[in-house]
The first five atom37 places (N, CA, C, CB, O) and aatype in JSON, in Angstrom:
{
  "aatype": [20, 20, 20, 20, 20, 20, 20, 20, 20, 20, 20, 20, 20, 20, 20, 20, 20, 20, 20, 20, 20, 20, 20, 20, 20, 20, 20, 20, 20, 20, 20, 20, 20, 20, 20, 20, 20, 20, 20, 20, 20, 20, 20, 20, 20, 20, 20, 20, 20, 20, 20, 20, 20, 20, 20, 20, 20, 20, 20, 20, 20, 20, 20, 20, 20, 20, 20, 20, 20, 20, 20, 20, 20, 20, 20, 20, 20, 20, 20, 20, 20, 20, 20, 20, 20, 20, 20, 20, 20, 20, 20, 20, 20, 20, 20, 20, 20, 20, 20, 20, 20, 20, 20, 20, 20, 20, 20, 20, 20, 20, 20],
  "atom_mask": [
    [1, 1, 1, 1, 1],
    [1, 1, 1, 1, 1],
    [1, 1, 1, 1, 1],
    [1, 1, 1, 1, 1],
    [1, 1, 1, 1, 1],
    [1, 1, 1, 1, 1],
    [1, 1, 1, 1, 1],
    [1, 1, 1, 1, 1],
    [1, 1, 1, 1, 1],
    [1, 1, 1, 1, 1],
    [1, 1, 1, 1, 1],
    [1, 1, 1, 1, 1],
    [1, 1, 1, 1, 1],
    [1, 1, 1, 1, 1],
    [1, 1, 1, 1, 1],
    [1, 1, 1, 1, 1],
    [1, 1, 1, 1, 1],
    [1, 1, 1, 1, 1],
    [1, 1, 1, 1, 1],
    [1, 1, 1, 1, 1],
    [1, 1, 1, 1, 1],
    [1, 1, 1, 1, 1],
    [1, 1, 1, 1, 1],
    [1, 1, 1, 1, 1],
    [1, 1, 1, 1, 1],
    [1, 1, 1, 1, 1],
    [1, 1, 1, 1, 1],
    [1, 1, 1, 1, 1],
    [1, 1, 1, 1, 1],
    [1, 1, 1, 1, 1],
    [1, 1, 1, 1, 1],
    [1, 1, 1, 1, 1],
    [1, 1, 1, 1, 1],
    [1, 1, 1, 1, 1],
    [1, 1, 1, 1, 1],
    [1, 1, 1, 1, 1],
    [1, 1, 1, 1, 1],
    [1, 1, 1, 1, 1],
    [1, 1, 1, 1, 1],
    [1, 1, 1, 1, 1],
    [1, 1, 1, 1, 1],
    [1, 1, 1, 1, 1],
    [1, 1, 1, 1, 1],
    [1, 1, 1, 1, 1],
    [1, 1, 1, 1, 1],
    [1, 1, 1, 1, 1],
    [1, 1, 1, 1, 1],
    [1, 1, 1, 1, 1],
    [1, 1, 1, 1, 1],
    [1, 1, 1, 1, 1],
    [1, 1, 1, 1, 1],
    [1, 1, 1, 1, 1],
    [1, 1, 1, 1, 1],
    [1, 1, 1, 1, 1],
    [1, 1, 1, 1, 1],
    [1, 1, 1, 1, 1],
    [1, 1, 1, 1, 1],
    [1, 1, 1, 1, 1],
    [1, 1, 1, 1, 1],
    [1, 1, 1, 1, 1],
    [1, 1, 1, 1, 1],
    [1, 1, 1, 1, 1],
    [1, 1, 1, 1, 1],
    [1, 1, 1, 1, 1],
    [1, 1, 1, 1, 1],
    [1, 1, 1, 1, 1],
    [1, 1, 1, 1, 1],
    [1, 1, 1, 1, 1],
    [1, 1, 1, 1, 1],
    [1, 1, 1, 1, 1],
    [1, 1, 1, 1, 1],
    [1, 1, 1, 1, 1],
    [1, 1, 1, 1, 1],
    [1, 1, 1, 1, 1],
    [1, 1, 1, 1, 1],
    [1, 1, 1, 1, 1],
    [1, 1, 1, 1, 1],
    [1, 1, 1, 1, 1],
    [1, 1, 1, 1, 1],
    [1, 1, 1, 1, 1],
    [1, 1, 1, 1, 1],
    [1, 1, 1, 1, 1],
    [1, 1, 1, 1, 1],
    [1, 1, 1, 1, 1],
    [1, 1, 1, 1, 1],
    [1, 1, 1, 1, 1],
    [1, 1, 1, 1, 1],
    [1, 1, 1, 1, 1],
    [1, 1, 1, 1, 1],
    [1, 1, 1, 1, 1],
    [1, 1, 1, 1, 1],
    [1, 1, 1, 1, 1],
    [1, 1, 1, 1, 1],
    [1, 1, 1, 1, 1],
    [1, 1, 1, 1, 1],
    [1, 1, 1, 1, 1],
    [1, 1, 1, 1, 1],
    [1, 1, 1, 1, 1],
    [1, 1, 1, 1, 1],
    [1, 1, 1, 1, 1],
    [1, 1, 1, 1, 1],
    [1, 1, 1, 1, 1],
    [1, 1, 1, 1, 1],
    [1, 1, 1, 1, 1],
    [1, 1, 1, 1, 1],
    [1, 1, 1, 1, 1],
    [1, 1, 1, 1, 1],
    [1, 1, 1, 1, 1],
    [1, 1, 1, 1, 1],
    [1, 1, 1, 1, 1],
    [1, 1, 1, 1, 1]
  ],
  "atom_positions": [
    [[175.22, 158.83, 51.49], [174.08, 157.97, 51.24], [172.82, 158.79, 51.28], [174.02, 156.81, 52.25], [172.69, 159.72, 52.08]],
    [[171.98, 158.47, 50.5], [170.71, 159.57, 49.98], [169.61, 159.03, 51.21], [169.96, 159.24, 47.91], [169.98, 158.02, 51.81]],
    [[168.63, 159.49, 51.52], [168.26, 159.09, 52.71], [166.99, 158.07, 52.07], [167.88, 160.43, 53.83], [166.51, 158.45, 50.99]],
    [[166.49, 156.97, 52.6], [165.14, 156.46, 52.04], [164.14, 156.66, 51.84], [164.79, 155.9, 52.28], [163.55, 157.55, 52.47]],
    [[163.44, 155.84, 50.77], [162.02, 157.05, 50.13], [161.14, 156.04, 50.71], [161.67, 157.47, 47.99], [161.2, 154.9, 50.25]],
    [[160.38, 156.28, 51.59], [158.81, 155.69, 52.26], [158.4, 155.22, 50.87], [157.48, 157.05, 53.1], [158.93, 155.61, 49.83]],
    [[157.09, 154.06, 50.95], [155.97, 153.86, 50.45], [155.27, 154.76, 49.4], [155.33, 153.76, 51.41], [154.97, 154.57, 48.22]],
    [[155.09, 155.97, 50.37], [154.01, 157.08, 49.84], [155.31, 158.18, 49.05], [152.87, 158.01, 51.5], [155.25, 159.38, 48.79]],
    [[156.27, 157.34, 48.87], [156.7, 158.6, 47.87], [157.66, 159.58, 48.64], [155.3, 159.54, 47.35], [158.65, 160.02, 48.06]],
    [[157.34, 160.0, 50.16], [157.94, 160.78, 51.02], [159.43, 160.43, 51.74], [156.98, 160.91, 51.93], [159.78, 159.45, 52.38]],
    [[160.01, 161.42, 51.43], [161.84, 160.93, 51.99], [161.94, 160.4, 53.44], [163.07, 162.45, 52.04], [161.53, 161.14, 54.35]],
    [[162.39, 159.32, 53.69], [162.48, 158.9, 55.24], [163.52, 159.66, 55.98], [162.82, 157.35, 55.43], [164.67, 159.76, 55.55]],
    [[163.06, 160.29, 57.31], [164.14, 160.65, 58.18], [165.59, 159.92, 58.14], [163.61, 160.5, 59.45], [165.64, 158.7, 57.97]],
    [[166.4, 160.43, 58.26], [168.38, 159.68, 57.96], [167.98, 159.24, 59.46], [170.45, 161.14, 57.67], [167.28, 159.87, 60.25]],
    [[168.72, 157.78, 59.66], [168.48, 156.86, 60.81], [168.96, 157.61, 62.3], [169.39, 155.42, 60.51], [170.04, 158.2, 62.31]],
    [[168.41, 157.57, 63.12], [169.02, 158.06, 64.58], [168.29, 159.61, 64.54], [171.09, 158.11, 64.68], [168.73, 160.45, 65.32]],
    [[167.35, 159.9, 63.76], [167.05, 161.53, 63.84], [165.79, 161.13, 64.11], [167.29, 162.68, 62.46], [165.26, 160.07, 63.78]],
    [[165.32, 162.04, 64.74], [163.93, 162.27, 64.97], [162.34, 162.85, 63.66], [164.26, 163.36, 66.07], [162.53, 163.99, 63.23]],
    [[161.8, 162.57, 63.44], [160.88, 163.58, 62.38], [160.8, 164.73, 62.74], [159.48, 163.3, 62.17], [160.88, 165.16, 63.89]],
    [[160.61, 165.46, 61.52], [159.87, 167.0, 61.75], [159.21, 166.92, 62.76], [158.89, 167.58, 60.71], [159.11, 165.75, 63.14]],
    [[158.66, 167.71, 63.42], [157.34, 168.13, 63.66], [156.77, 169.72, 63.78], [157.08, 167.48, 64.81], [156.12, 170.3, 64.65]],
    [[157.3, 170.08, 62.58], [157.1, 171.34, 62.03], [155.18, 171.84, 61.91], [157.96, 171.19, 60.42], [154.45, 171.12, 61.24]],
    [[154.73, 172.82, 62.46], [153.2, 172.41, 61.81], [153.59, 173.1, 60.63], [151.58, 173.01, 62.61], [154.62, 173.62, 60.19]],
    [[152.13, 172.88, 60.19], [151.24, 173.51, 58.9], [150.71, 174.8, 59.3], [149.9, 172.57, 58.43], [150.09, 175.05, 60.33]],
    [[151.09, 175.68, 58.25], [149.84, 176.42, 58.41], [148.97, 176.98, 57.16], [150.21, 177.53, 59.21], [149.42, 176.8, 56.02]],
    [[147.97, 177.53, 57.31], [147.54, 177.16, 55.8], [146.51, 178.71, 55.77], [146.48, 175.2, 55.58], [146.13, 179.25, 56.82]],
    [[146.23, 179.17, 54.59], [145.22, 180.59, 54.96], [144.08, 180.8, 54.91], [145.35, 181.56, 54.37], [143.47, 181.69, 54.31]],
    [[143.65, 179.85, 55.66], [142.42, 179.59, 56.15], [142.07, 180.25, 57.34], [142.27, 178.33, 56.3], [143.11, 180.76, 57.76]],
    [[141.22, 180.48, 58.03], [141.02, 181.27, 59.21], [140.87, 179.53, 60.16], [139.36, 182.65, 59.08], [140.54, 178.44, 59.69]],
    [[141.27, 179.88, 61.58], [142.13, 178.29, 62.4], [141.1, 178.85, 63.54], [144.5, 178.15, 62.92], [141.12, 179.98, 64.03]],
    [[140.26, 177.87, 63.85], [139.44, 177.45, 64.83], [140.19, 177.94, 66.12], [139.18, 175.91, 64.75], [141.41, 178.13, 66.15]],
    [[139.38, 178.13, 67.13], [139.96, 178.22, 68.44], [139.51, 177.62, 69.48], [140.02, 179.29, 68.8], [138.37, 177.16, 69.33]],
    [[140.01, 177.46, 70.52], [139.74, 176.56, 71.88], [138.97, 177.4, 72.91], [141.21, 176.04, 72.63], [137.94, 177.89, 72.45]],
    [[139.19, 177.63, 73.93], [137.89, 177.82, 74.82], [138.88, 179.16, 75.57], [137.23, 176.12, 76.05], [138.27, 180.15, 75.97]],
    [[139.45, 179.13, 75.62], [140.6, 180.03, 75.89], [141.2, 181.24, 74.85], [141.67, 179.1, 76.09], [141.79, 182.3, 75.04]],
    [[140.84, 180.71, 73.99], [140.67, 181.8, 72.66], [142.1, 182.02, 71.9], [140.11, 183.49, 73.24], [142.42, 182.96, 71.19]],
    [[142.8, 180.96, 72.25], [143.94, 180.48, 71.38], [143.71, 179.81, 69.93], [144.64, 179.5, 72.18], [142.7, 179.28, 69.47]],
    [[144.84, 180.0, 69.42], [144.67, 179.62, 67.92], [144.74, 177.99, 67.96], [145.97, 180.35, 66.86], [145.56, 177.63, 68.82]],
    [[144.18, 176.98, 67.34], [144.16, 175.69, 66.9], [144.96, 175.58, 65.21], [142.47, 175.25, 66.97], [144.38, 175.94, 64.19]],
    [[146.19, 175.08, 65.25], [146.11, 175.14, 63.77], [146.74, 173.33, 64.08], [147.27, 176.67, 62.72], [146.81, 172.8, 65.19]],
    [[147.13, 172.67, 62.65], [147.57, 171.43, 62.06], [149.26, 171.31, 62.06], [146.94, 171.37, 60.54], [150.15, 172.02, 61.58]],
    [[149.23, 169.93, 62.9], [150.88, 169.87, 63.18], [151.22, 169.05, 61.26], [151.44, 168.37, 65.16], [150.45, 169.12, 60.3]],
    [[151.93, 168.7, 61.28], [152.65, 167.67, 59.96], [151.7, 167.13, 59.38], [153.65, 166.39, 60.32], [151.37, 167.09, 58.19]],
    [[151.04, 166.51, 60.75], [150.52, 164.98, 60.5], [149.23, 165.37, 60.82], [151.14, 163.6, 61.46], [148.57, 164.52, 61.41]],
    [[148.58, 166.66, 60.55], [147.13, 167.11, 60.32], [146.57, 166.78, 61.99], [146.22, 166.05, 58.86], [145.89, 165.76, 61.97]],
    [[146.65, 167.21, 63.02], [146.52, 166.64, 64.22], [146.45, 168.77, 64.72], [148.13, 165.18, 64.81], [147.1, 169.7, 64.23]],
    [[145.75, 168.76, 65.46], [145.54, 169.99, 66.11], [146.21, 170.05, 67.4], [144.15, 170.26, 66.26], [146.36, 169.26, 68.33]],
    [[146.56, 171.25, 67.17], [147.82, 171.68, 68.18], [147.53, 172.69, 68.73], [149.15, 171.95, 67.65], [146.89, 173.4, 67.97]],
    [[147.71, 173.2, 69.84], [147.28, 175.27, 70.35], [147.97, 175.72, 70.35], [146.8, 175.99, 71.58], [148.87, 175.43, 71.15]],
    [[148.11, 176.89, 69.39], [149.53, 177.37, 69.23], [149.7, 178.74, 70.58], [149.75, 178.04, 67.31], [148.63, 179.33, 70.74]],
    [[150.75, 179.2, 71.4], [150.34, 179.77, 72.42], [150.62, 181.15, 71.84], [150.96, 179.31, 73.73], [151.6, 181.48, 71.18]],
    [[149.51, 181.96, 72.22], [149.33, 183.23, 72.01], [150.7, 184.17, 72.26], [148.18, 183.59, 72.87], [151.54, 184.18, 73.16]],
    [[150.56, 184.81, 71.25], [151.5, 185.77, 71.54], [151.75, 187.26, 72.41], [151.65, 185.95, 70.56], [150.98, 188.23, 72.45]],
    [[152.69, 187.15, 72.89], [152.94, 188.74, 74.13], [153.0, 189.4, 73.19], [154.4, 189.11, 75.3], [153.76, 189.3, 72.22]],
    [[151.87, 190.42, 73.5], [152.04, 192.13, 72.76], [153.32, 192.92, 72.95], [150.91, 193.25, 73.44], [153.31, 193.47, 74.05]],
    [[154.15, 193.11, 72.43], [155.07, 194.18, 73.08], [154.44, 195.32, 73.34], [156.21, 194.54, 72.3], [153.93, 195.88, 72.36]],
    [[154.3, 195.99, 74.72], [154.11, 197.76, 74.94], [154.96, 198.34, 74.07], [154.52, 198.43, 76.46], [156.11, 198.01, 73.76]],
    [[154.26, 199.31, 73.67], [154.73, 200.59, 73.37], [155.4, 201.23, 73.84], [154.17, 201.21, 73.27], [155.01, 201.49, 74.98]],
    [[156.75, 201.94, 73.45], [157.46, 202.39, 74.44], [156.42, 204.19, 74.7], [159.38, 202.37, 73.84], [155.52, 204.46, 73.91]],
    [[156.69, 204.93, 75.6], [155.94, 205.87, 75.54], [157.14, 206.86, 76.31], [154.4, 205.58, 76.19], [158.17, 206.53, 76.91]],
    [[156.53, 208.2, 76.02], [157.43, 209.24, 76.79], [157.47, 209.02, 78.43], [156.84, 210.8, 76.49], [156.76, 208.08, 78.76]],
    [[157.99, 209.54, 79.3], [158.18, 209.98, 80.97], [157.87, 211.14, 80.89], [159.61, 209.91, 81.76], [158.61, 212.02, 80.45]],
    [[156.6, 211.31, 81.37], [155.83, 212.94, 81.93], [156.35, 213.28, 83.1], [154.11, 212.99, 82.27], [156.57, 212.5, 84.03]],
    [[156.7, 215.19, 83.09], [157.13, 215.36, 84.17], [156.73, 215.19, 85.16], [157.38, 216.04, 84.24], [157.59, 215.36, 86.03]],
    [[155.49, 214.83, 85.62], [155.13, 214.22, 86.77], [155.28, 212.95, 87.51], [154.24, 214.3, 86.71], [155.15, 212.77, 88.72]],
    [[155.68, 211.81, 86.28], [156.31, 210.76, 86.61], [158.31, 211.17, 86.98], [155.88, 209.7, 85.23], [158.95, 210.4, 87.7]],
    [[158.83, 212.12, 86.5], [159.83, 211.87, 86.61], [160.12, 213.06, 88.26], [160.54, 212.04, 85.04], [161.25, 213.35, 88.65]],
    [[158.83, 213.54, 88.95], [158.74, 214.49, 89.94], [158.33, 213.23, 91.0], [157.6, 215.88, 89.63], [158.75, 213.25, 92.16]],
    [[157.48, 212.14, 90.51], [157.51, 210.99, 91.18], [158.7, 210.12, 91.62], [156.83, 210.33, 90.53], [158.93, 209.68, 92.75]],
    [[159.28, 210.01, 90.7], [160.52, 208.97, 90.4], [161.59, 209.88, 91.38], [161.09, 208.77, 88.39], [162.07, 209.16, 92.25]],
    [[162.02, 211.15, 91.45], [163.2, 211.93, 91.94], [162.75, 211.46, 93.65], [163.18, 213.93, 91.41], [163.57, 211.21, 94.53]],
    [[161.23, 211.43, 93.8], [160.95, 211.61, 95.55], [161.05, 210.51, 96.32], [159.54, 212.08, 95.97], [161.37, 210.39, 97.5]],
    [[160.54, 209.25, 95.01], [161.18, 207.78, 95.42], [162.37, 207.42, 95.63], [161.0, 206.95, 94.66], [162.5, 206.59, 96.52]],
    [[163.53, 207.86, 94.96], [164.56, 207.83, 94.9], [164.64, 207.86, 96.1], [165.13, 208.52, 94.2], [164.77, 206.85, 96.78]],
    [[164.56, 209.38, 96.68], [164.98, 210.55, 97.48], [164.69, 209.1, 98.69], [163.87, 212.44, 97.44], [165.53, 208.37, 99.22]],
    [[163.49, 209.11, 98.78], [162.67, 208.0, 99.56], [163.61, 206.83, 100.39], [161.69, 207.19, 98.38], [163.7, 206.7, 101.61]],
    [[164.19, 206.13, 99.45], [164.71, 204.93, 99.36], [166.08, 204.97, 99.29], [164.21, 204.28, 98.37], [166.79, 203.96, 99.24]],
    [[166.43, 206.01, 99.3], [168.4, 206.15, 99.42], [168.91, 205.72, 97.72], [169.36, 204.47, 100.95], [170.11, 205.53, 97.51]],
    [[168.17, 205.63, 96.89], [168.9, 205.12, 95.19], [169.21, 203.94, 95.57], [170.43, 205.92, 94.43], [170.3, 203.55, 95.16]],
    [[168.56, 203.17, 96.28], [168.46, 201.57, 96.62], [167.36, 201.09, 96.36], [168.67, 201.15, 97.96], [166.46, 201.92, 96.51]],
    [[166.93, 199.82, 95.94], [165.75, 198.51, 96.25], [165.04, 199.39, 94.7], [164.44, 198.48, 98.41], [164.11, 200.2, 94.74]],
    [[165.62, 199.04, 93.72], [164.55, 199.78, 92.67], [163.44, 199.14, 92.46], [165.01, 200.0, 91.31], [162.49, 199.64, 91.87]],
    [[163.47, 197.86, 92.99], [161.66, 197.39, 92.94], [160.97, 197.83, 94.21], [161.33, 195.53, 92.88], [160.08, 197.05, 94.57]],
    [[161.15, 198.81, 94.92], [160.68, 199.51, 95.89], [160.22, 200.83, 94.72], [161.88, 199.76, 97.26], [159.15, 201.02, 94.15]],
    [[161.45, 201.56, 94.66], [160.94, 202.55, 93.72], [159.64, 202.68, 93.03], [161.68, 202.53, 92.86], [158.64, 203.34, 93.28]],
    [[160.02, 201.7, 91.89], [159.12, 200.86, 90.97], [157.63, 201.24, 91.59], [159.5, 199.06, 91.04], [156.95, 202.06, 90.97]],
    [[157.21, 200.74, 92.6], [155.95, 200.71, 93.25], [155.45, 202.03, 93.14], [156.0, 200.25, 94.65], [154.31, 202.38, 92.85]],
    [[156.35, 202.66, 93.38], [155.88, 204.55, 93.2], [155.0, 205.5, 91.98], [157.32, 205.34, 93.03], [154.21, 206.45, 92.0]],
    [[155.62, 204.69, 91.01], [155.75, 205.08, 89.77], [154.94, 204.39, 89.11], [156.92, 205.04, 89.28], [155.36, 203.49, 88.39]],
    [[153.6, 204.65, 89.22], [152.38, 203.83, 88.27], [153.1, 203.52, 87.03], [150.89, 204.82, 87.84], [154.1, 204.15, 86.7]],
    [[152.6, 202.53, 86.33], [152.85, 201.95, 84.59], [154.45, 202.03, 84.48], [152.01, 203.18, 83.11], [154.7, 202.14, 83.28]],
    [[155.34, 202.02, 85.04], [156.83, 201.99, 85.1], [157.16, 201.0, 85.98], [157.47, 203.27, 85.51], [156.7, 201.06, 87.13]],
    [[158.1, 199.79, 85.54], [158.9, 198.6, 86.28], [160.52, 199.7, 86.7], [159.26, 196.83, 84.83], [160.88, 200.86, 86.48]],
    [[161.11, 198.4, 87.46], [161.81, 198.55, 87.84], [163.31, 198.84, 87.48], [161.5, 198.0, 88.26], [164.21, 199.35, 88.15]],
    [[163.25, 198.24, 85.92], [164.24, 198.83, 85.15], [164.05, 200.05, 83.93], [164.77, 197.71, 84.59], [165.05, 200.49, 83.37]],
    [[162.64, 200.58, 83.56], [162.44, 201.84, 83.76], [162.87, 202.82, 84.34], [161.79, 201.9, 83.98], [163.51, 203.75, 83.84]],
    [[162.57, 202.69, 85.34], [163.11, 203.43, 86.81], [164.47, 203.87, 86.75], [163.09, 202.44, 88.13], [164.95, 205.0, 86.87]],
    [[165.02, 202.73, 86.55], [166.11, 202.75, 86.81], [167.4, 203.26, 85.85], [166.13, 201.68, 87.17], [168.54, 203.62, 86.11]],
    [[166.59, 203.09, 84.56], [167.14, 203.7, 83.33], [167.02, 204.94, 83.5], [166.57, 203.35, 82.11], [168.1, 205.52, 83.7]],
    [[166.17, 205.53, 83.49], [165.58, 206.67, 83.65], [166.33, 208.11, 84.6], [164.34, 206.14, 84.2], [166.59, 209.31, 84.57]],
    [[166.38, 207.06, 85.29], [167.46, 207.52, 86.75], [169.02, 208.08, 86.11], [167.88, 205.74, 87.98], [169.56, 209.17, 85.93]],
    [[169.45, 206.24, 85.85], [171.19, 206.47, 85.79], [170.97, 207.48, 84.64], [172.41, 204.88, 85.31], [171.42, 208.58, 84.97]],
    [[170.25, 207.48, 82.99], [170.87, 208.14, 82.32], [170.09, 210.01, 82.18], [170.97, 207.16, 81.05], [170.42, 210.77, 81.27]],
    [[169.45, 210.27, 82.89], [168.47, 211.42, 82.66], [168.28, 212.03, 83.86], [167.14, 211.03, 82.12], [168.74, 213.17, 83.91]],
    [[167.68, 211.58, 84.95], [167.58, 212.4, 86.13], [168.29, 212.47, 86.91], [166.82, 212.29, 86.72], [168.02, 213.32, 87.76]],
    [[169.68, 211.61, 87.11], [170.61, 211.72, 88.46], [171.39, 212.86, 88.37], [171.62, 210.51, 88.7], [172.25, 212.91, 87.49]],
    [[171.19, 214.06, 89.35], [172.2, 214.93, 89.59], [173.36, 214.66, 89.38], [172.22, 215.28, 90.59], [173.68, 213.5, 89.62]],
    [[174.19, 215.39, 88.97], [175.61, 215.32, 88.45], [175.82, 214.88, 87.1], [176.39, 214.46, 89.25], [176.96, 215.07, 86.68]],
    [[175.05, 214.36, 86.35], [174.93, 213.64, 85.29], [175.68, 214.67, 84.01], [173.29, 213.24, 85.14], [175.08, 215.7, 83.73]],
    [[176.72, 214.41, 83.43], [177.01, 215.29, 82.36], [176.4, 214.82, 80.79], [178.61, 215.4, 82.36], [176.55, 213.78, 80.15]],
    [[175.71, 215.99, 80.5], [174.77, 216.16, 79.27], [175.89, 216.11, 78.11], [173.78, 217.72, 79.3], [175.56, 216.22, 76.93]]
  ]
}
């Protein structure tokens, strides 16, 4: 069964479904809120904040001084609590660290 055509011409949702609520977007430059998020138009022309997006970092090299850091933390901490580590090691989390560790700096490691 073909689904029903509204009034205005527009196909009606098949019964038991919900509507779109897909927005619009259009290439216009989109107003912003006070917070400095984007405002753009849901379906039904109604303003919405769309939430800003996370930058991904850059991945970047490990200078030997971070990885002369990282060996003393280790050393430090027994190769336990890597969000202890972590703390050591300016601009590096805890699975940094820890990568860093198992596949590159741990003694014994075969190249």
């Amino acid at each position: 069964a073909a689904a029903a055509t509204a009034a205005d011409g527009v196909a009606a949702p098949a019964p038991g479904t919900k509507p779109s609520a897909k927005r619009a977007r259009t290439n216009e430059p989109s107003d912003a809120d006070a917070d400095g998020k984007a405002v753009v138009a849901d379906a039904d022309g109604n303003a919405v904040v769309e939430e800003e997006r996370k930058e991904k970092k850059r991945p970047r090299k490990w200078s030997d001084q971070e990885d002369e850091v990282l060996r003393a933390a280790v050393n430090a901490h027994g190769g336990k609590n890597w969000k202890g580590i972590a703390e050591s090691v300016p601009e590096r989390d805890h699975v940094q660290c820890l990568q860093r560790w198992k596949k590159v700096l741990e003694p014994g490691l075969l190249k």
